[in-house]
Gaussian input, Z-matrix of N, CA and C with variables (Angstrom, degrees):
# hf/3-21g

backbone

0 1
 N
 C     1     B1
 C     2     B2     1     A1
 N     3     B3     2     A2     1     D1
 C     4     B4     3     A3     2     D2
 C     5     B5     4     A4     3     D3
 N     6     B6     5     A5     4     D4
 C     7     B7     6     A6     5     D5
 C     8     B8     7     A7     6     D6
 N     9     B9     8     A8     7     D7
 C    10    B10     9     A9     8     D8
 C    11    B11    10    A10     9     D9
 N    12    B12    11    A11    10    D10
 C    13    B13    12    A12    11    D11
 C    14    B14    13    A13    12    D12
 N    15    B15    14    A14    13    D13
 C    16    B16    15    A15    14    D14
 C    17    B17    16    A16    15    D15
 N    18    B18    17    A17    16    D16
 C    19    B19    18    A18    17    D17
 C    20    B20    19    A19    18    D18
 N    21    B21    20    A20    19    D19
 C    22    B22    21    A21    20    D20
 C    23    B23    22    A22    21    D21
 N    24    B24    23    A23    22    D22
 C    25    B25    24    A24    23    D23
 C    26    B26    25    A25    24    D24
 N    27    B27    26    A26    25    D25
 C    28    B28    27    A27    26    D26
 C    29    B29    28    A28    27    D27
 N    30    B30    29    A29    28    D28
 C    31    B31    30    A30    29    D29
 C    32    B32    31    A31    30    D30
 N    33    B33    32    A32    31    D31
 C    34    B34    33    A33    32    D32
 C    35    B35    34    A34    33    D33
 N    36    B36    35    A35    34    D34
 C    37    B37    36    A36    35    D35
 C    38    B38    37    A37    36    D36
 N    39    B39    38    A38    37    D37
 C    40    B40    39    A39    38    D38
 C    41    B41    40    A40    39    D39
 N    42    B42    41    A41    40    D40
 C    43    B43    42    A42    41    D41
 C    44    B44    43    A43    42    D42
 N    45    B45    44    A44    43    D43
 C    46    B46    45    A45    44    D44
 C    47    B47    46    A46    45    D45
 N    48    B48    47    A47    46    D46
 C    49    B49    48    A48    47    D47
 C    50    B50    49    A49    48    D48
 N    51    B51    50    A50    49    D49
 C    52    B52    51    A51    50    D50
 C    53    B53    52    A52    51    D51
 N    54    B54    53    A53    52    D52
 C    55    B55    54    A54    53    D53
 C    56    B56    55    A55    54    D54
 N    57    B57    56    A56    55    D55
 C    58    B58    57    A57    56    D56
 C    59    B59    58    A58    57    D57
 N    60    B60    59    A59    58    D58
 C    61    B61    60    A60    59    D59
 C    62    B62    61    A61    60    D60
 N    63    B63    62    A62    61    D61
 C    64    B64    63    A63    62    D62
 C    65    B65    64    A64    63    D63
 N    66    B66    65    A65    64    D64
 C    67    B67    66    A66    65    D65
 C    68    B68    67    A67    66    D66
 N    69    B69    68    A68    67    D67
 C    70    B70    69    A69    68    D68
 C    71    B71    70    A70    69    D69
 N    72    B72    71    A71    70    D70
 C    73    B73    72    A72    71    D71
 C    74    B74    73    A73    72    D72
 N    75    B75    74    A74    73    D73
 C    76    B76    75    A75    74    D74
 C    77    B77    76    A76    75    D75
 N    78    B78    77    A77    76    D76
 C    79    B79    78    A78    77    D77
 C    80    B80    79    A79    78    D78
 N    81    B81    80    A80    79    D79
 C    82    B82    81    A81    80    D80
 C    83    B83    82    A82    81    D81
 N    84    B84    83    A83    82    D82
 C    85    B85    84    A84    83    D83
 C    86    B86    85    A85    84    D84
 N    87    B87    86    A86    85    D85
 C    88    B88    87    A87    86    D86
 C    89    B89    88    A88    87    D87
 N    90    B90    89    A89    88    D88
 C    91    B91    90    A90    89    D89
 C    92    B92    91    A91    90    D90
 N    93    B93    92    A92    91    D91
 C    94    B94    93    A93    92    D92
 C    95    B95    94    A94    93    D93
 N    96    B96    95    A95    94    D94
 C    97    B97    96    A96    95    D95
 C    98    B98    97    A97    96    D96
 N    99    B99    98    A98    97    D97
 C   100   B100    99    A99    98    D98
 C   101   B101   100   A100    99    D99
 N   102   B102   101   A101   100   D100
 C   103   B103   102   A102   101   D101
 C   104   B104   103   A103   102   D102
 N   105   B105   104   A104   103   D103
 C   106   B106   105   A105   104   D104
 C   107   B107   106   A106   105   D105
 N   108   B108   107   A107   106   D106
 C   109   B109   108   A108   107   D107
 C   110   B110   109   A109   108   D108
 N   111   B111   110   A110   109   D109
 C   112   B112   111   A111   110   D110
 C   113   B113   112   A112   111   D111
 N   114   B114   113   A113   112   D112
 C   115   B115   114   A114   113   D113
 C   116   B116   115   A115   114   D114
 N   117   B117   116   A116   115   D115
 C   118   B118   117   A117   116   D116
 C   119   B119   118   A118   117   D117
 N   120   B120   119   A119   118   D118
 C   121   B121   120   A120   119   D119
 C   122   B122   121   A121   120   D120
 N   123   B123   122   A122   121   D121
 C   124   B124   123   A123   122   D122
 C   125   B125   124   A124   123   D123
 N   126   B126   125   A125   124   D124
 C   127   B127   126   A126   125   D125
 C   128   B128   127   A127   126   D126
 N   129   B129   128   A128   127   D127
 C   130   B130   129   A129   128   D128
 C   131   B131   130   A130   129   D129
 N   132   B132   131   A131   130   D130
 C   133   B133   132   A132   131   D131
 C   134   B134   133   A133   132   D132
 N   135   B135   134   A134   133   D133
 C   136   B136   135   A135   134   D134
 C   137   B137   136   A136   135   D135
 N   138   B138   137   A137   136   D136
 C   139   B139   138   A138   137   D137
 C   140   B140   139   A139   138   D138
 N   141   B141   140   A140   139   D139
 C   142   B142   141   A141   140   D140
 C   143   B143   142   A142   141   D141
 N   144   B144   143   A143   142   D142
 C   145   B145   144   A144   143   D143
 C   146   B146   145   A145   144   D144
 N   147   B147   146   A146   145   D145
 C   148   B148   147   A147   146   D146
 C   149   B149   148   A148   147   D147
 N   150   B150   149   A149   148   D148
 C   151   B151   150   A150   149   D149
 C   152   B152   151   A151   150   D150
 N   153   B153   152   A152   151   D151
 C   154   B154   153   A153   152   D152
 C   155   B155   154   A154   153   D153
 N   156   B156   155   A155   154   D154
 C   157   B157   156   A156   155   D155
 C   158   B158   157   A157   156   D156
 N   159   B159   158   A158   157   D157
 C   160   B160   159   A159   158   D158
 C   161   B161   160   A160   159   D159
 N   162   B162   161   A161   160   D160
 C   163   B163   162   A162   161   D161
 C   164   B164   163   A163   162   D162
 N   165   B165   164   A164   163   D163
 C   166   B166   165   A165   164   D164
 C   167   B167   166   A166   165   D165
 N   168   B168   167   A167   166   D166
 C   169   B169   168   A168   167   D167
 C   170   B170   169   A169   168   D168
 N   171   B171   170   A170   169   D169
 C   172   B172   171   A171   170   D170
 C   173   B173   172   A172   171   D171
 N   174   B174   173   A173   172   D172
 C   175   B175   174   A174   173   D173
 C   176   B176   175   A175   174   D174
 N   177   B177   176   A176   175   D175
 C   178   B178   177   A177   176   D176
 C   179   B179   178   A178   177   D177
 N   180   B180   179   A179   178   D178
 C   181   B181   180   A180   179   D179
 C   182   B182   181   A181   180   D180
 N   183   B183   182   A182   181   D181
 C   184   B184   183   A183   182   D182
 C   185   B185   184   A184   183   D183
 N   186   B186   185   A185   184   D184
 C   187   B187   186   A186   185   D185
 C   188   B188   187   A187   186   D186
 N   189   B189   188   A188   187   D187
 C   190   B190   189   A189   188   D188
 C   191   B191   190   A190   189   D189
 N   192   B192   191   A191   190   D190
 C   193   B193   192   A192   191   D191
 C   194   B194   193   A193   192   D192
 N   195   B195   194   A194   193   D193
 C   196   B196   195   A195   194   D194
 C   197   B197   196   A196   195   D195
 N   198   B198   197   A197   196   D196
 C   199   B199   198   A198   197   D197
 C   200   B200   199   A199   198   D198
 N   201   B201   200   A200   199   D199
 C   202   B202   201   A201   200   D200
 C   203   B203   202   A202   201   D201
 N   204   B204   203   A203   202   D202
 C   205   B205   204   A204   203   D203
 C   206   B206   205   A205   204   D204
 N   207   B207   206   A206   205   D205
 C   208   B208   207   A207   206   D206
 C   209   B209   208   A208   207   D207
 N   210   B210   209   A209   208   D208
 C   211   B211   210   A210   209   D209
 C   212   B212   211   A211   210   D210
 N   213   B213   212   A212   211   D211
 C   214   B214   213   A213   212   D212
 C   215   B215   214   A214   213   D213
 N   216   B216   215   A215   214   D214
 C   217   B217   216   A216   215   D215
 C   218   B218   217   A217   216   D216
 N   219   B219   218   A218   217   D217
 C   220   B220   219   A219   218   D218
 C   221   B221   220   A220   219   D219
 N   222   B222   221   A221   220   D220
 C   223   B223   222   A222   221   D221
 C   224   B224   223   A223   222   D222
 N   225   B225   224   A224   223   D223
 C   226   B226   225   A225   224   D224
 C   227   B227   226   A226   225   D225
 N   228   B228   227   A227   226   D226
 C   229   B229   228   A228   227   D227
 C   230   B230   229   A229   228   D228
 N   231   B231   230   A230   229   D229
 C   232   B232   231   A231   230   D230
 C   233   B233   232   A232   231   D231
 N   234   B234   233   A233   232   D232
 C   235   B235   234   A234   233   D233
 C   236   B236   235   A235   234   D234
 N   237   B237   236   A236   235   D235
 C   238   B238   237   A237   236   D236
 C   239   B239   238   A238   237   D237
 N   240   B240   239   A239   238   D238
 C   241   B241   240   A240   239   D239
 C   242   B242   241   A241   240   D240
 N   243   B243   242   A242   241   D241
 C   244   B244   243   A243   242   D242
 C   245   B245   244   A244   243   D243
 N   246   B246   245   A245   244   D244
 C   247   B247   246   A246   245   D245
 C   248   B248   247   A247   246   D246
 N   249   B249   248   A248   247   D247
 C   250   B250   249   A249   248   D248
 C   251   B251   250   A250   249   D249
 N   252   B252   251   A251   250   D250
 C   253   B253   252   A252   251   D251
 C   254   B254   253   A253   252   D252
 N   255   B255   254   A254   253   D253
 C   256   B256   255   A255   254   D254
 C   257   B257   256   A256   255   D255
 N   258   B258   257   A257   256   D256
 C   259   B259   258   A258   257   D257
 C   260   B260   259   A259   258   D258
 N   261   B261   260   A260   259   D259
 C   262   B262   261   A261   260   D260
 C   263   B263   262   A262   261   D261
 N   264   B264   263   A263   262   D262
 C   265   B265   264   A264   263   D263
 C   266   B266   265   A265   264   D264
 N   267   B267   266   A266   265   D265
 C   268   B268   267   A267   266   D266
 C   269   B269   268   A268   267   D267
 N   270   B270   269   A269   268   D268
 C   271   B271   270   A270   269   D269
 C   272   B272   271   A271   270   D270
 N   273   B273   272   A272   271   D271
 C   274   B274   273   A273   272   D272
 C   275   B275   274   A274   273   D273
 N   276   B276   275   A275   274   D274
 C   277   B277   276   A276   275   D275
 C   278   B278   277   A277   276   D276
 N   279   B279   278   A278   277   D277
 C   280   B280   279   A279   278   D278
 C   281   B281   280   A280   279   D279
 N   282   B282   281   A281   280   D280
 C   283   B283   282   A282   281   D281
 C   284   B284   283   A283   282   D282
 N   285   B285   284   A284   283   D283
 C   286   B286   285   A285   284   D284
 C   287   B287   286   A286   285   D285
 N   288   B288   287   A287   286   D286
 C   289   B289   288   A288   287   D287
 C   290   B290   289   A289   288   D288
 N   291   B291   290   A290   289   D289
 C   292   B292   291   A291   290   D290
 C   293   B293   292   A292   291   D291

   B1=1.4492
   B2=1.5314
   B3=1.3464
   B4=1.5962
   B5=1.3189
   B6=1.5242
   B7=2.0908
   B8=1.4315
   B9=1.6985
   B10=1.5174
   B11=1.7134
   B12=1.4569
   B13=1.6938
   B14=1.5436
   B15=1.4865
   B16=1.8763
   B17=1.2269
   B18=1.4607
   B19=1.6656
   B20=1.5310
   B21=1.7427
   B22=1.6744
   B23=1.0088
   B24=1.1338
   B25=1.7610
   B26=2.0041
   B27=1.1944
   B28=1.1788
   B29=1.6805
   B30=1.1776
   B31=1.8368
   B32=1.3709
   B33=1.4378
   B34=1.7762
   B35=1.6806
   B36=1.7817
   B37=1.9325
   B38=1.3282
   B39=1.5006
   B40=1.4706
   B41=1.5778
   B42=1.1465
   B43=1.7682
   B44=1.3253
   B45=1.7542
   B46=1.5939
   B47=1.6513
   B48=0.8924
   B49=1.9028
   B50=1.1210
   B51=1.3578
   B52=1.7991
   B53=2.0524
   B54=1.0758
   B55=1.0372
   B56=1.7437
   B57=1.3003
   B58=1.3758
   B59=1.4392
   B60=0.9814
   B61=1.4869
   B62=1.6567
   B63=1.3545
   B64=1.2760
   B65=1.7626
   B66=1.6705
   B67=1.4415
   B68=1.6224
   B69=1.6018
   B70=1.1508
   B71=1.9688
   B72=1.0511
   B73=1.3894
   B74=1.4671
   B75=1.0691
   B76=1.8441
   B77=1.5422
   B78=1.7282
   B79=1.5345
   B80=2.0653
   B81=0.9576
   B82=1.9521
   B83=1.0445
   B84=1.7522
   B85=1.1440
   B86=1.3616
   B87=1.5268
   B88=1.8626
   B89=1.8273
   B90=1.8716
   B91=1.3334
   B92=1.1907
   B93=1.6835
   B94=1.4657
   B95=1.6628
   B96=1.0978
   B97=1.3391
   B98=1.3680
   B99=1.1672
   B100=1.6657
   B101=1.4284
   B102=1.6131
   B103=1.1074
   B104=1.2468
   B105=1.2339
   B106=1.3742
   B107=1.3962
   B108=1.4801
   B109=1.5751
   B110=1.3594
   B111=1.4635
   B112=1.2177
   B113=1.0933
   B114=1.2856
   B115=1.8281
   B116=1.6414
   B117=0.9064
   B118=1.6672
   B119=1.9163
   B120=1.0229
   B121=0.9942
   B122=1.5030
   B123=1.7824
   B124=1.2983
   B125=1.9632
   B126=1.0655
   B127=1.7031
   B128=1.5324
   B129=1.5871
   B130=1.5794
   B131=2.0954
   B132=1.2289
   B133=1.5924
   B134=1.6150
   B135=1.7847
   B136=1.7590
   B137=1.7125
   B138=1.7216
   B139=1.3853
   B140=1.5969
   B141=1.1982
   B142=1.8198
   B143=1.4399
   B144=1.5516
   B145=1.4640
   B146=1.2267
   B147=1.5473
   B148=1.5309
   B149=1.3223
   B150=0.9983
   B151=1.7226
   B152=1.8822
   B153=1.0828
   B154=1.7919
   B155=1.5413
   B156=1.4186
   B157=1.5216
   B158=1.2136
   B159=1.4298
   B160=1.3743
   B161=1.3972
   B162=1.0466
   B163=1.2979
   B164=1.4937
   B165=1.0013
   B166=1.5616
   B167=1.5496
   B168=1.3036
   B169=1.3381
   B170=1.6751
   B171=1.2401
   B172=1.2220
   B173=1.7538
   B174=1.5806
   B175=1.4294
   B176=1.6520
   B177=1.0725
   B178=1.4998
   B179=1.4920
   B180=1.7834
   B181=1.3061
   B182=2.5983
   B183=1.4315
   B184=1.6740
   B185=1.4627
   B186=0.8724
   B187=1.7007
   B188=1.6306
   B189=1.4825
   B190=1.4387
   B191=1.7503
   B192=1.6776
   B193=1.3969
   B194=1.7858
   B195=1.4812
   B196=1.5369
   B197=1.2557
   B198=0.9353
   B199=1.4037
   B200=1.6287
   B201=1.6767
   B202=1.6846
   B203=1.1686
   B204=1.0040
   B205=1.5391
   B206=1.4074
   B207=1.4138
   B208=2.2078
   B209=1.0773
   B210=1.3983
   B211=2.1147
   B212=1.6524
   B213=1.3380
   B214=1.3564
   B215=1.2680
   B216=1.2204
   B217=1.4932
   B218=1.8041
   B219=0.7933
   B220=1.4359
   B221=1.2530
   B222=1.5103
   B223=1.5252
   B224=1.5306
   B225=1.4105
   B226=1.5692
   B227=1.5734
   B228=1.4466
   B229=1.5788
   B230=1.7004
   B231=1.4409
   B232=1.2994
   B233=0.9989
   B234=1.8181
   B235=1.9886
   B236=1.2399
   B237=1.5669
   B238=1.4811
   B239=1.6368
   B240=1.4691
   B241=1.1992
   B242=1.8516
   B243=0.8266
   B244=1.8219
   B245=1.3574
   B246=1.3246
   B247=1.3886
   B248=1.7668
   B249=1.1768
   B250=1.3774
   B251=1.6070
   B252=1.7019
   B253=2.0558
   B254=2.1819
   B255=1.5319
   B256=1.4431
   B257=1.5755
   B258=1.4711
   B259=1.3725
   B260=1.7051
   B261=1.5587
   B262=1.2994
   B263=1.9762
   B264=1.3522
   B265=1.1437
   B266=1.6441
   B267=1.4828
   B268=1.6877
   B269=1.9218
   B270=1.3838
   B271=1.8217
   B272=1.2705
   B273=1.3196
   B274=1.2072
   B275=1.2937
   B276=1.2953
   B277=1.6807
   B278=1.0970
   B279=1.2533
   B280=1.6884
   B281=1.5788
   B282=1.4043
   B283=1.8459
   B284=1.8863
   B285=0.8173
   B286=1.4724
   B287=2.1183
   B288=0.9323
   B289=1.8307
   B290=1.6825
   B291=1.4244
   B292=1.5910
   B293=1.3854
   A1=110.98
   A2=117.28
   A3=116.73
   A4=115.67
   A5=102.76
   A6=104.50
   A7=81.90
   A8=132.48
   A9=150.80
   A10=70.95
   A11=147.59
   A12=137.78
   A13=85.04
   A14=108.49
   A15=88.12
   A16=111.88
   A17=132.87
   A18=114.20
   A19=107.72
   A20=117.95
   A21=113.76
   A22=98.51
   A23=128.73
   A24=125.66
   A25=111.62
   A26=111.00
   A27=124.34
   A28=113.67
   A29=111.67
   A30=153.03
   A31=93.72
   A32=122.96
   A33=147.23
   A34=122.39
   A35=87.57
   A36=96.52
   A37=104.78
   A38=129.42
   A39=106.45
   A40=93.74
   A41=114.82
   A42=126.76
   A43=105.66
   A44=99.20
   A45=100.10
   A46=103.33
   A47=134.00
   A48=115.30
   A49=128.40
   A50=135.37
   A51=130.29
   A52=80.91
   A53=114.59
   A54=134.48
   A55=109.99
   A56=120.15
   A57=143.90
   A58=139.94
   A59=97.42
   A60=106.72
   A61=151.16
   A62=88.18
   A63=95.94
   A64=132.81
   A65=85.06
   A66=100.79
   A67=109.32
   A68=137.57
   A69=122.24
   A70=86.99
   A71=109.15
   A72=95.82
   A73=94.48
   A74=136.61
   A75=126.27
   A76=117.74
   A77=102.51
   A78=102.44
   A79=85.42
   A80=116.53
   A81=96.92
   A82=100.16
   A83=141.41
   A84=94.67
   A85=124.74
   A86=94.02
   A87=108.15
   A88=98.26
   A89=124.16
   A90=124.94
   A91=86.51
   A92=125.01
   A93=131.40
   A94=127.13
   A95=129.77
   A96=121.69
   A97=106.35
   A98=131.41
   A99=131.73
   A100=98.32
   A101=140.94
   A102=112.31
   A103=102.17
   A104=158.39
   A105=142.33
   A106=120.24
   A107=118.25
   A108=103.73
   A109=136.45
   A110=103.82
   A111=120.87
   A112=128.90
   A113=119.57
   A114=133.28
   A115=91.83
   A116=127.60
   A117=146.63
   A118=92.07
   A119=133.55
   A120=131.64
   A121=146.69
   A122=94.65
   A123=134.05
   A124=105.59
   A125=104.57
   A126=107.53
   A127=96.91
   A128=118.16
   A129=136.78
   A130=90.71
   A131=103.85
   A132=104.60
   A133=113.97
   A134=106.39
   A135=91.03
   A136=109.18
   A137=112.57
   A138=90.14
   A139=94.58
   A140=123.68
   A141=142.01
   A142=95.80
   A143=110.37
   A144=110.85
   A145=110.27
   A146=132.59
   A147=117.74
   A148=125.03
   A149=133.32
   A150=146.34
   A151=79.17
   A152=114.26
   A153=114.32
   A154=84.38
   A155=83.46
   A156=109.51
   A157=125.64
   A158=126.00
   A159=118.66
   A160=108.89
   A161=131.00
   A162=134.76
   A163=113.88
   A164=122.01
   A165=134.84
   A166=111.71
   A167=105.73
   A168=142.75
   A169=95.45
   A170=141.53
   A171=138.56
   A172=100.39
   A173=105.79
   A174=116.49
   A175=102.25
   A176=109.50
   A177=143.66
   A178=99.90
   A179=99.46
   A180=123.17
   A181=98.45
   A182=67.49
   A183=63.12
   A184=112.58
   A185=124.30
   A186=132.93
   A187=113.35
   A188=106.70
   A189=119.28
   A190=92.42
   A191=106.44
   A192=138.08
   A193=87.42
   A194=110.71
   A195=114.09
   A196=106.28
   A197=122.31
   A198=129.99
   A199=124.76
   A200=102.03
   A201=107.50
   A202=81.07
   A203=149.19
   A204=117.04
   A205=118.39
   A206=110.68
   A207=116.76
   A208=116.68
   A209=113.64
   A210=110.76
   A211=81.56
   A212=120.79
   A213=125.56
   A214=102.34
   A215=139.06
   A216=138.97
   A217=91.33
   A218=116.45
   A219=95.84
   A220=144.35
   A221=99.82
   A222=119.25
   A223=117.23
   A224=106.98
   A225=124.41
   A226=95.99
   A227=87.19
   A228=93.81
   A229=101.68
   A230=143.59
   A231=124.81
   A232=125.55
   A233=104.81
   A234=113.48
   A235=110.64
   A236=113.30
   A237=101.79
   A238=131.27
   A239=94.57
   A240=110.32
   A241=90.14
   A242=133.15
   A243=163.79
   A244=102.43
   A245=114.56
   A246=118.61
   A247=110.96
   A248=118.00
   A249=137.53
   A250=106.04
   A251=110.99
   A252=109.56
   A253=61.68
   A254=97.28
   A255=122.84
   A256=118.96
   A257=86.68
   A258=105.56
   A259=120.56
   A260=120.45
   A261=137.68
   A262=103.34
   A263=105.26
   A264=126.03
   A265=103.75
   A266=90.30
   A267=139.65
   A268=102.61
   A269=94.55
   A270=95.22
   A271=112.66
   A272=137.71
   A273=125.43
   A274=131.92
   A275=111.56
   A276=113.39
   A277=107.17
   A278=152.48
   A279=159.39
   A280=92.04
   A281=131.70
   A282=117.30
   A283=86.38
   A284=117.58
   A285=129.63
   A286=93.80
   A287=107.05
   A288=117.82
   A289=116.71
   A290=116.49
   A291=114.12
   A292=107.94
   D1=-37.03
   D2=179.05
   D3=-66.23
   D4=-22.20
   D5=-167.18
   D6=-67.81
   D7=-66.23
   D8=-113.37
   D9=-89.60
   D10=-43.60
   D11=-167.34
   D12=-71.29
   D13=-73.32
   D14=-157.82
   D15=-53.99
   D16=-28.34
   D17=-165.04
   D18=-79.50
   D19=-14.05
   D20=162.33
   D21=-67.89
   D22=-74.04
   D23=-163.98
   D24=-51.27
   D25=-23.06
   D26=164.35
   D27=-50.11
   D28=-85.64
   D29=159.88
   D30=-22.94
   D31=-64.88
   D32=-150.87
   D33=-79.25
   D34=-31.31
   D35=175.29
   D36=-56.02
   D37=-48.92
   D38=-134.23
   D39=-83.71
   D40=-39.22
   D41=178.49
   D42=-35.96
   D43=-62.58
   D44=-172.38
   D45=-63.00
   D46=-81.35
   D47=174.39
   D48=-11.03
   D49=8.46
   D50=-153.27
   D51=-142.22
   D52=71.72
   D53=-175.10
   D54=-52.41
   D55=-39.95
   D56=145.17
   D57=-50.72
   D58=-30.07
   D59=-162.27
   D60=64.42
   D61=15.47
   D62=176.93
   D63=-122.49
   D64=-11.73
   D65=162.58
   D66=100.59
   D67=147.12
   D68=-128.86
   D69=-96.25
   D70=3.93
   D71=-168.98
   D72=-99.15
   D73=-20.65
   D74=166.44
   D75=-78.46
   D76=6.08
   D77=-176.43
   D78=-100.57
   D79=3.08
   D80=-164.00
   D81=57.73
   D82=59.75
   D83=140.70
   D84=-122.45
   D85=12.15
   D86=173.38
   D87=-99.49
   D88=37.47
   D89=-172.36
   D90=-60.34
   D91=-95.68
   D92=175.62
   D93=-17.91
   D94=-20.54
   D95=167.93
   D96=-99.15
   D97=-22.50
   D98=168.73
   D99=-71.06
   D100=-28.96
   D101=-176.78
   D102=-105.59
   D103=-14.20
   D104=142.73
   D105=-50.18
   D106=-31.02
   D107=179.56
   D108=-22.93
   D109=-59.77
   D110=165.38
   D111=-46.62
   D112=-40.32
   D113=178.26
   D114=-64.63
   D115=-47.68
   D116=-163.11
   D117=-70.22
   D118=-53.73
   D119=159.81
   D120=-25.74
   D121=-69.28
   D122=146.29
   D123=-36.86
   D124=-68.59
   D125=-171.02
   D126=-48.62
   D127=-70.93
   D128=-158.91
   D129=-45.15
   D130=-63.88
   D131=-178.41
   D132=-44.05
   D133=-51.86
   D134=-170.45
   D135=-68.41
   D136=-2.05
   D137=-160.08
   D138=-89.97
   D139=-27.49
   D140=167.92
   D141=-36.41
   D142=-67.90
   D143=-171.62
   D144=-56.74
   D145=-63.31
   D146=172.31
   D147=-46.34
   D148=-24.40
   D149=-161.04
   D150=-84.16
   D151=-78.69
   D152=176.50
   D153=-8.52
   D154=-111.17
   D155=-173.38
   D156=-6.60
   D157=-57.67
   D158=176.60
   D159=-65.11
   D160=-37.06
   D161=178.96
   D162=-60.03
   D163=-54.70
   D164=170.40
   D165=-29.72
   D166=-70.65
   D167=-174.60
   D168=-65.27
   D169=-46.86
   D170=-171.37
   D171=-66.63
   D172=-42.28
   D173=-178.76
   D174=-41.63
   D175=-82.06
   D176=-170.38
   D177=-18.98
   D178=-66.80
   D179=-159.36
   D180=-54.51
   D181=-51.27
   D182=-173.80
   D183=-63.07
   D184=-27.68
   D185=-179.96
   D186=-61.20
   D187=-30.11
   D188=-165.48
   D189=-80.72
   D190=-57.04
   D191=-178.39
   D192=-31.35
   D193=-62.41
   D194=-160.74
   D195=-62.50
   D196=-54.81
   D197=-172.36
   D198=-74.66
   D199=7.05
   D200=164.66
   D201=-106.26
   D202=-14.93
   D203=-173.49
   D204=-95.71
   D205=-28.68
   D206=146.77
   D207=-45.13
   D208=-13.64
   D209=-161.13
   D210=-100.98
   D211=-50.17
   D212=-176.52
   D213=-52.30
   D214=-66.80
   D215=-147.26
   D216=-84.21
   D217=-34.68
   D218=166.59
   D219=-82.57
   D220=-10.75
   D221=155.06
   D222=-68.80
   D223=-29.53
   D224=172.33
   D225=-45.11
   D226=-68.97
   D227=-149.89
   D228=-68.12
   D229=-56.03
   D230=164.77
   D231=-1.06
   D232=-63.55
   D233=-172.08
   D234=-65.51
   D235=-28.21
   D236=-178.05
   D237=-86.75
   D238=-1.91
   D239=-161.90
   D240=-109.99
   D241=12.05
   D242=-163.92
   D243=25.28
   D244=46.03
   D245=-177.99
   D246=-81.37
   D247=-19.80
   D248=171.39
   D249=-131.67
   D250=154.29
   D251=-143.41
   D252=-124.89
   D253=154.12
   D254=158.76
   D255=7.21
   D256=-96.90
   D257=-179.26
   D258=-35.42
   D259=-56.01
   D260=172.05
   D261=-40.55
   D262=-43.85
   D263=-148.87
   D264=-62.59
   D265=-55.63
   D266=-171.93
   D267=-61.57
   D268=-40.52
   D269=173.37
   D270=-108.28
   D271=-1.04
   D272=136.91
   D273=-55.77
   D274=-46.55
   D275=-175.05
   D276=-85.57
   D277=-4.98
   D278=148.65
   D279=-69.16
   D280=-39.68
   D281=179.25
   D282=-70.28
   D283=-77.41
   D284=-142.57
   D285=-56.78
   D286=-32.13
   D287=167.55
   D288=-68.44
   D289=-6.68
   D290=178.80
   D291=-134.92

């Protein structure tokens, strides 16, 4: 018997609050948030799309990051292995640095 009271009074609040009867959206008084919604929308989407984006782009960036530093270490290892003399050495890693 107690479940079958709270689930009326459950079911029963919102009715009983609508003092009118017609419900708060035929009174205007959610006018102003129905017409910004959309703007509110608009915002939530561009910030998704940038959030992508930076993320994307953050991907990229480190991948590039990784892969000068394989070009480096293998330029390492060439010079040390004296398969390439100074100079060669010296204008590679000034290319591979810009």
């Amino acid at each position: 018997m107690k479940r079958i009271v709270s689930l009326g009074l459950l079911i029963g609040t919102p009715a009983a609050a609508d003092t009118n009867g017609y419900g708060d959206m035929m009174n205007w008084s959610f006018g102003m948030g129905m017409m910004f919604g959309p703007v509110l929308w608009l915002i939530v989407l561009g910030l998704v799309v940038a959030g992508v984006i930076w993320f994307v782009r953050g991907t990229h960036q480190g991948v590039a990051q990784q892969d000068g530093s394989k070009a480096r270490a293998e330029l390492d290892l060439r010079f040390a292995k004296g398969e390439i003399d100074a100079d060669d050495y010296a204008a590679r890693k000034k290319l591979l640095e810009s």
